[in-house]
C-alpha positions as CSV (number, residue, x, y, z in Angstrom):
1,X,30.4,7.1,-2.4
2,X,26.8,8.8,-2.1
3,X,24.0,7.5,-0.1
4,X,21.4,5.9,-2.3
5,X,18.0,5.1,-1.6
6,X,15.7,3.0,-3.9
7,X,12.6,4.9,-4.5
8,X,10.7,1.5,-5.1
9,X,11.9,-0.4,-2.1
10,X,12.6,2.8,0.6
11,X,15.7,0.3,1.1
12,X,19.2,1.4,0.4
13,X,20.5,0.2,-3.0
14,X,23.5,-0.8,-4.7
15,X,25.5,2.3,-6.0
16,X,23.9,3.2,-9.4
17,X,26.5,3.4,-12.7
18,X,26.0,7.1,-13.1
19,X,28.4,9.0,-10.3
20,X,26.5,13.0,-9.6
21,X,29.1,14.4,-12.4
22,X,27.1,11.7,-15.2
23,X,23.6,13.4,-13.8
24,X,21.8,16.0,-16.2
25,X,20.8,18.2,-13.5
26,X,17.9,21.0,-14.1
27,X,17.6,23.9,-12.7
28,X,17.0,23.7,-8.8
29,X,13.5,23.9,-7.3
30,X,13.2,25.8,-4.7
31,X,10.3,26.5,-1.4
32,X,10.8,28.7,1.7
33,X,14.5,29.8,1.9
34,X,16.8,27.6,1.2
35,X,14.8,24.1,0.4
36,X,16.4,23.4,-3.0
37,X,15.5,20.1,-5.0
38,X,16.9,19.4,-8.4
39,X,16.3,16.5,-10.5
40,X,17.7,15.2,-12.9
41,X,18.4,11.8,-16.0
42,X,21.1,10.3,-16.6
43,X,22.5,8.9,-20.3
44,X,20.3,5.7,-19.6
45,X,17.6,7.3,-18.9
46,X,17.3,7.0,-15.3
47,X,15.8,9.6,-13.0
48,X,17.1,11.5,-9.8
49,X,15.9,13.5,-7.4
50,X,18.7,15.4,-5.3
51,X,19.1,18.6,-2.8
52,X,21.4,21.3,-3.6
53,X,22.6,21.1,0.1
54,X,24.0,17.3,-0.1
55,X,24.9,17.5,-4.1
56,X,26.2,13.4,-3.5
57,X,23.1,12.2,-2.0
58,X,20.5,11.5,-4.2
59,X,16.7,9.4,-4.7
60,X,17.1,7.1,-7.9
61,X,14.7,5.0,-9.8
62,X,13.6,4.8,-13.2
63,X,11.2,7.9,-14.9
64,X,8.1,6.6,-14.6
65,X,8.6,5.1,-10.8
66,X,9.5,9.4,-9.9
67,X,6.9,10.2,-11.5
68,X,4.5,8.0,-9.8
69,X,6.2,9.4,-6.5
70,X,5.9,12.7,-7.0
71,X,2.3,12.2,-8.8
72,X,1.1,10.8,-5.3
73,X,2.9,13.3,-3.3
74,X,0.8,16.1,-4.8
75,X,-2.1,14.1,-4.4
76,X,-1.7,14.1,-0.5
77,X,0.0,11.2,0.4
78,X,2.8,12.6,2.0
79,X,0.8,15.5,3.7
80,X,0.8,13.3,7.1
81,X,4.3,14.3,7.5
82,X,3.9,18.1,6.9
């Protein structure tokens, strides 16, 4: 069973219905060697944001929560932990 982690709460969360084979994964992302991020939607519409290095460990929350993630991650409000 992957480890999931509930973008909303940072707490883990029950097992979502879509297992990694139900996932519509994109092309991987990929920084400095071998730092691979892939995301990816499910048939109801929910969105994940994996690692090519641990395929059955994924983020999952709906679209627009991701995109409010990764919106305030460019923004600089992560950059404390670079």
């Amino acid at each position: 069973m992957p480890h999931i982690l509930d973008a909303a709460t940072a707490s883990p969360a029950a097992p979502a219905a879509a297992t990694s084979a139900d996932i519509a994964w994109g092309e991987a992302f990929c920084s400095e060697g071998a730092n691979c991020f892939r995301f990816g939607l499910d048939d109801s519409g929910r969105a994940y944001i994996g690692s090519t290095l641990a395929p059955g460990e994924y983020v999952s929350d709906s679209v627009e929560a991701l995109r409010a993630l990764i919106s305030a991650v460019k923004s600089g409000a992560a950059d404390h932990l670079l």
